[in-house]
Wavefront OBJ file of the C-alpha trace (Angstrom):
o trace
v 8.767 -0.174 47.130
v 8.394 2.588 44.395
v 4.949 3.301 43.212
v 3.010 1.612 40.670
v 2.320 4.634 39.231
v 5.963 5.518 38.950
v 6.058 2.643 36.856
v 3.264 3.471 34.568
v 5.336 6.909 33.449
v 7.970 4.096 31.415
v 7.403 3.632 27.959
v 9.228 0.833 26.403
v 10.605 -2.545 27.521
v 14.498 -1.053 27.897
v 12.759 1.635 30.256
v 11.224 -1.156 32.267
v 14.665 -3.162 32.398
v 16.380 -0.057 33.562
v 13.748 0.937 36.248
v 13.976 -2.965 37.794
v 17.687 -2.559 37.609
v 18.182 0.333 39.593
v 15.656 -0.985 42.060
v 17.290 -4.352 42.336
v 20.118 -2.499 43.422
v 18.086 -0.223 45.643
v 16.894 -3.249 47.436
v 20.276 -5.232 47.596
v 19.039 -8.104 46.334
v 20.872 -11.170 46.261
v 22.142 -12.655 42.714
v 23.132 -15.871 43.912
v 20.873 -17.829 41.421
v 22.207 -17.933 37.985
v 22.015 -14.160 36.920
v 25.076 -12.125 37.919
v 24.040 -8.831 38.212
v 20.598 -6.375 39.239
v 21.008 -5.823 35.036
v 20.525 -9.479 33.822
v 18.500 -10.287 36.304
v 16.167 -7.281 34.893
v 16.357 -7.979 31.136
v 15.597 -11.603 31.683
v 12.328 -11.403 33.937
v 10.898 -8.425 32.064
v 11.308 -10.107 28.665
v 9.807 -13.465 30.302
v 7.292 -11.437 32.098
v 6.185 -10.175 27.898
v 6.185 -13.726 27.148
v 9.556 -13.298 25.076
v 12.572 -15.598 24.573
v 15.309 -14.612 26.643
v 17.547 -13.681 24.104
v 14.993 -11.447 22.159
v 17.309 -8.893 20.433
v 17.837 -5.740 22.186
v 16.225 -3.858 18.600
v 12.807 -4.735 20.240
v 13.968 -2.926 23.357
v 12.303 0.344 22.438
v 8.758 -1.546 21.765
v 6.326 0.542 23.825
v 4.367 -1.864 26.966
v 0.484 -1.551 27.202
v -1.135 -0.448 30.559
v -2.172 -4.277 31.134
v 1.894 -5.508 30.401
v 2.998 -2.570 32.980
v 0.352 -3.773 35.181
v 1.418 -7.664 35.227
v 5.373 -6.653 34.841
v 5.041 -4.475 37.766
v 3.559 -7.302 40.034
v 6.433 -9.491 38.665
v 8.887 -6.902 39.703
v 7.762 -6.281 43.282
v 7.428 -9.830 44.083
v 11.426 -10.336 43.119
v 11.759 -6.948 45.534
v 9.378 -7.712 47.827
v 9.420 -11.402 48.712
v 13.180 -11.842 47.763
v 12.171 -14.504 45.848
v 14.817 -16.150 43.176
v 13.732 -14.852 39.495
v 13.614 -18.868 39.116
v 10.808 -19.326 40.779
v 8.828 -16.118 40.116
v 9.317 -17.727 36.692
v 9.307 -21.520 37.437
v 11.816 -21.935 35.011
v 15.533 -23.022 35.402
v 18.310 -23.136 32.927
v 21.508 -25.779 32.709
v 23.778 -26.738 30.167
v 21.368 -24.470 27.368
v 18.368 -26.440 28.678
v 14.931 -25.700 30.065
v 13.449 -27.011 33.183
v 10.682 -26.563 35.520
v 11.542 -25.459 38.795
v 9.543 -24.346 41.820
v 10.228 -24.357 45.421
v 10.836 -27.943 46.274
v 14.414 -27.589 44.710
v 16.973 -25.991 44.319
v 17.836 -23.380 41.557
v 20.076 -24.952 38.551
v 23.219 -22.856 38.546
v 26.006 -25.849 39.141
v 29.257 -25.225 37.229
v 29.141 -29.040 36.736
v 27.320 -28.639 33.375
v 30.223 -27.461 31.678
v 31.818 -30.510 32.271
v 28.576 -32.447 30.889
v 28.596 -30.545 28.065
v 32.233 -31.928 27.636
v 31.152 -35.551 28.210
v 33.564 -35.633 31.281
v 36.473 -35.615 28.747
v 39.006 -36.504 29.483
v 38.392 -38.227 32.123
v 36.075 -41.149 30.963
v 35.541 -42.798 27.307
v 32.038 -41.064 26.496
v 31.150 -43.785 24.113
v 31.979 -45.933 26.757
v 29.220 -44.676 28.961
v 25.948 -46.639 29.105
v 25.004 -46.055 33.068
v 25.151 -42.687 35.150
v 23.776 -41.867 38.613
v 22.457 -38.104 39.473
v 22.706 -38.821 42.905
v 20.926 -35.700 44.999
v 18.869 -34.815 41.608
v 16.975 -32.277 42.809
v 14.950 -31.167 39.812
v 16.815 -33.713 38.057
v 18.671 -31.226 35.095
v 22.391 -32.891 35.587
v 20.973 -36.622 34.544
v 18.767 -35.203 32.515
v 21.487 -32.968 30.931
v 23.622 -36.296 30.834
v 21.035 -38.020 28.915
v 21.491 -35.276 26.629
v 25.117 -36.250 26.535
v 25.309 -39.613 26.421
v 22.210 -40.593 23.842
v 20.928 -44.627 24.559
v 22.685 -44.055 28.547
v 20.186 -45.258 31.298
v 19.794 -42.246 33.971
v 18.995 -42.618 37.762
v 17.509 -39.628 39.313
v 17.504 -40.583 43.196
v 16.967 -38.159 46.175
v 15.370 -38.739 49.692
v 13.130 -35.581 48.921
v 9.728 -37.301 47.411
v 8.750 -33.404 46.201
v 11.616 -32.940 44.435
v 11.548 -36.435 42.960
v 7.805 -34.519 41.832
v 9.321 -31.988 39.911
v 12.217 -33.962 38.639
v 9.181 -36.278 37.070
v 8.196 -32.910 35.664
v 11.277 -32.652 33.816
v 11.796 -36.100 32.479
v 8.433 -35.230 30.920
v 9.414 -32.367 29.510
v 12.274 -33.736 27.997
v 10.438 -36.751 26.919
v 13.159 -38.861 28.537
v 11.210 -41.410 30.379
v 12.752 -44.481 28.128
v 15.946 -43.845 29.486
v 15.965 -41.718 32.719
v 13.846 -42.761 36.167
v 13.132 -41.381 39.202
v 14.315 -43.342 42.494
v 13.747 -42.376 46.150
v 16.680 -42.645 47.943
v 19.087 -41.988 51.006
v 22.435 -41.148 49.568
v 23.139 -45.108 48.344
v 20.564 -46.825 51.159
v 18.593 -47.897 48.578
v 20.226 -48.456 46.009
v 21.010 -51.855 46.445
v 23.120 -53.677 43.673
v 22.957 -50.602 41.215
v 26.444 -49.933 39.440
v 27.121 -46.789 37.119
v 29.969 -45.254 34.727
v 29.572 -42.286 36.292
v 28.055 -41.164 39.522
v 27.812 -37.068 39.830
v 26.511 -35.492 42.584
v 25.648 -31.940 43.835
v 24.576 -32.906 47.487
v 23.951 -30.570 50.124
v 26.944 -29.409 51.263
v 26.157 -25.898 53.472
v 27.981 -26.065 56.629
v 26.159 -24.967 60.365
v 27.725 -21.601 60.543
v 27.066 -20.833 56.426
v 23.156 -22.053 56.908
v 22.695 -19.098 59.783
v 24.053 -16.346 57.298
v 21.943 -17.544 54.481
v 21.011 -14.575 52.254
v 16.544 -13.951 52.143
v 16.767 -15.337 48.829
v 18.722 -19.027 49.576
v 15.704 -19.338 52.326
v 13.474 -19.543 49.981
v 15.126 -23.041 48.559
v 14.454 -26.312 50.637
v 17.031 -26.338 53.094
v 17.181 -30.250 52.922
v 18.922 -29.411 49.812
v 21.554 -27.244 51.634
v 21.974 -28.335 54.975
v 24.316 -31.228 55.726
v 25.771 -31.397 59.210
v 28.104 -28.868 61.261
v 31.225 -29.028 58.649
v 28.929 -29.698 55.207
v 29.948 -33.097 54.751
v 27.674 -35.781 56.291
v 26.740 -36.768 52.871
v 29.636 -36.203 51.147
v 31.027 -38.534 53.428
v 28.752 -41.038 53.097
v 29.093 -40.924 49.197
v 32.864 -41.536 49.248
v 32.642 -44.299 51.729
v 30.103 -46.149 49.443
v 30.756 -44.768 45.632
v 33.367 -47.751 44.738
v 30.320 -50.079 45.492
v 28.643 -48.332 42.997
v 30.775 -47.492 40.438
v 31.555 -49.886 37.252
v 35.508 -50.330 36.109
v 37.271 -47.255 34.804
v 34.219 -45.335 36.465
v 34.321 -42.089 37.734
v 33.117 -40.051 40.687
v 32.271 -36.159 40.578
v 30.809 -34.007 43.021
v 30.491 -30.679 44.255
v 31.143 -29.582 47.830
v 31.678 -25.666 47.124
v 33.325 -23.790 50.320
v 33.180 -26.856 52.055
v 36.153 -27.903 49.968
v 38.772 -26.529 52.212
v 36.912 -28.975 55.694
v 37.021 -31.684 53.251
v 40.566 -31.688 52.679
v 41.002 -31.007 56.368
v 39.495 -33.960 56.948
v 40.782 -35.903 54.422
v 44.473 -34.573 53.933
v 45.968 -37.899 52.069
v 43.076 -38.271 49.697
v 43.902 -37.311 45.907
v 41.011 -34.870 45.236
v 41.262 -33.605 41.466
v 39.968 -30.436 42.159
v 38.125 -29.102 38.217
v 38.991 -26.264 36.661
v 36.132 -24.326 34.193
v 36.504 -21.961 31.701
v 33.256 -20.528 32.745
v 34.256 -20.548 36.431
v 33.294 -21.826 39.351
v 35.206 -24.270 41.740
v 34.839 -26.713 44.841
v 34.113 -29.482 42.391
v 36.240 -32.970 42.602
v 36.617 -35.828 40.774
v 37.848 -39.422 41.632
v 38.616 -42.761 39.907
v 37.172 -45.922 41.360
v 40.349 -47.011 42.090
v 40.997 -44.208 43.774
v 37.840 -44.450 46.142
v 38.972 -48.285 46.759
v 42.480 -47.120 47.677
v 41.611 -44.177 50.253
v 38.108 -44.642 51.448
l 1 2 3 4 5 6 7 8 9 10 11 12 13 14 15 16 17 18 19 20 21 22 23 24 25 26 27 28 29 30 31 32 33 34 35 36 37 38 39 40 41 42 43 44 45 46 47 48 49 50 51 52 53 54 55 56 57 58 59 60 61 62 63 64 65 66 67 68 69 70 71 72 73 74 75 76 77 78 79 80 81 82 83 84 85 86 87 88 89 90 91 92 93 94 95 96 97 98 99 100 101 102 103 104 105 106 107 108 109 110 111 112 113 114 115 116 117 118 119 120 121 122 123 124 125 126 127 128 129 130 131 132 133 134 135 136 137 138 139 140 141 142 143 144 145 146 147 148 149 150 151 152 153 154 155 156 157 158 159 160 161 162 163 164 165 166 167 168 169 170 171 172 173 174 175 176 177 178 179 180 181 182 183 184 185 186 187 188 189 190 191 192 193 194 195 196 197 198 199 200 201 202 203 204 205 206 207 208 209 210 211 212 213 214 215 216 217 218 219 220 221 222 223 224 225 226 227 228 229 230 231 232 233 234 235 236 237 238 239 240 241 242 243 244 245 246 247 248 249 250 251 252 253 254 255 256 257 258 259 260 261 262 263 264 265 266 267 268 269 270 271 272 273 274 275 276 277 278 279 280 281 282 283 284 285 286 287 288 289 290 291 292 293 294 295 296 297 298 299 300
């Protein structure tokens, strides 16, 4: 790692940004987490590591840093070098659908494409005003029922996840959002516990890594809880769990989403009859599905 007096010879913010670029690149870092490139990745933890809004115009760029800013910068910057560690949690911040949330490392980084299609209210494929119930099943820090809460104002949320620590930081969140009317926290295997319970919509981002995928994890994905990752040789134990049970859980006219990423292509392997409506986003991403109850009565 470059020198920390190297660092002290830059002058203003956009020479900081720069200098973590090009060593982000150096390194090889990994930008699996939200940013997209070394250059994000750099503007956004140097302007949170000044205690500035991430979308601080670039006019302030050419602000000089004091020696104490270069100084606590500078320890920011090595750690994302040093430890590999996601800017998320060098941060312990998270962002999904435009909102804030706390993250550390008993979840997994927000970054699912799925909150463009909250941000849609599932149109078309549901009646948003006819949504009163939705499940977050796999919550993790709990930002795509809290998102939907967002969505669907007066809707009662169910945050459930076998992890008790990230139920923790999910509590966190519902905090932070000041969403405890509406949205709880419930420990849970996939649907073991969940006796009874019966939602509009049930979206899911479960673990979904297969065997081979897990052992060619990049340094930064081992930071995350690999319960959150992990699920069986092919990806799918809990994917298949969830279609086997979802119609149990789902009202009339409700829907099922979730996210299986790569392991799309084993899931239609093993599946090759179902009728998987694979999403499309504007903003990309893919290996997201989406089926009726009906559907889920008819095939699984």
């Amino acid at each position: 790692m470059h020198h920390f007096e190297e660092f002290q010879q830059l002058k203003s913010v956009k020479d900081a940004i720069r200098w973590a670029a090009s060593r982000f690149n150096e390194a090889k870092l990994d930008f699996g987490h939200g940013m997209s490139t070394a250059i994000d990745e750099a503007v956004y933890l140097v302007l949170r590591g000044l205690h500035l809004p991430v979308d601080t115009p670039s006019i302030y760029w050419d602000g000089l840093l004091t020696y104490n800013e270069k100084q606590q910068l500078y320890k920011l910057l090595e750690r994302r070098i040093s430890e590999r560690l996601p800017a998320a949690y060098i941060t312990q911040e998270g962002w999904f659908a435009g909102l804030s949330f706390f993250v550390d490392e008993r979840v997994l980084v927000p970054r699912s494409p799925i909150a463009e299609l909250v941000e849609n209210q599932f149109e078309p494929w549901i009646d948003p005003e006819a949504v009163s119930s939705v499940l977050d099943l796999c919550t993790g820090s709990g930002c795509i029922g809290i998102a939907c809460a967002y969505a669907f104002p007066g809707a009662t949320v169910d945050l459930v996840d076998v992890s008790p620590e990230a139920l923790e930081v999910a509590e966190i969140n519902i905090k932070r959002h000041d969403a405890s009317k509406l949205v709880k926290t419930i420990e849970s295997d996939g649907f073991r516990q969940l006796q009874n319970r019966t939602y509009d919509i049930i979206v899911s981002n479960p673990p979904y890594v297969d065997q081979e995928d897990m052992s060619n994890l990049s340094a930064e994905f081992k930071h995350e809880p690999a319960l959150g990752l992990s699920s069986g040789a092919d990806g799918l134990d809990l994917t298949r769990h969830i279609l086997k049970h979802a119609a149990e859980h789902l009202n009339d006219n409700g829907i099922l989403i979730i996210e299986v990423g790569n392991s799309q292509y084993a899931l239609e392997a093993a599946f090759p009859t179902a009728p998987f409506q694979w999403l499309e986003f504007e903003r990309g991403g893919d290996g997201i599905f989406l089926l009726t109850k009906e559907q889920l009565q008819q095939y699984f």
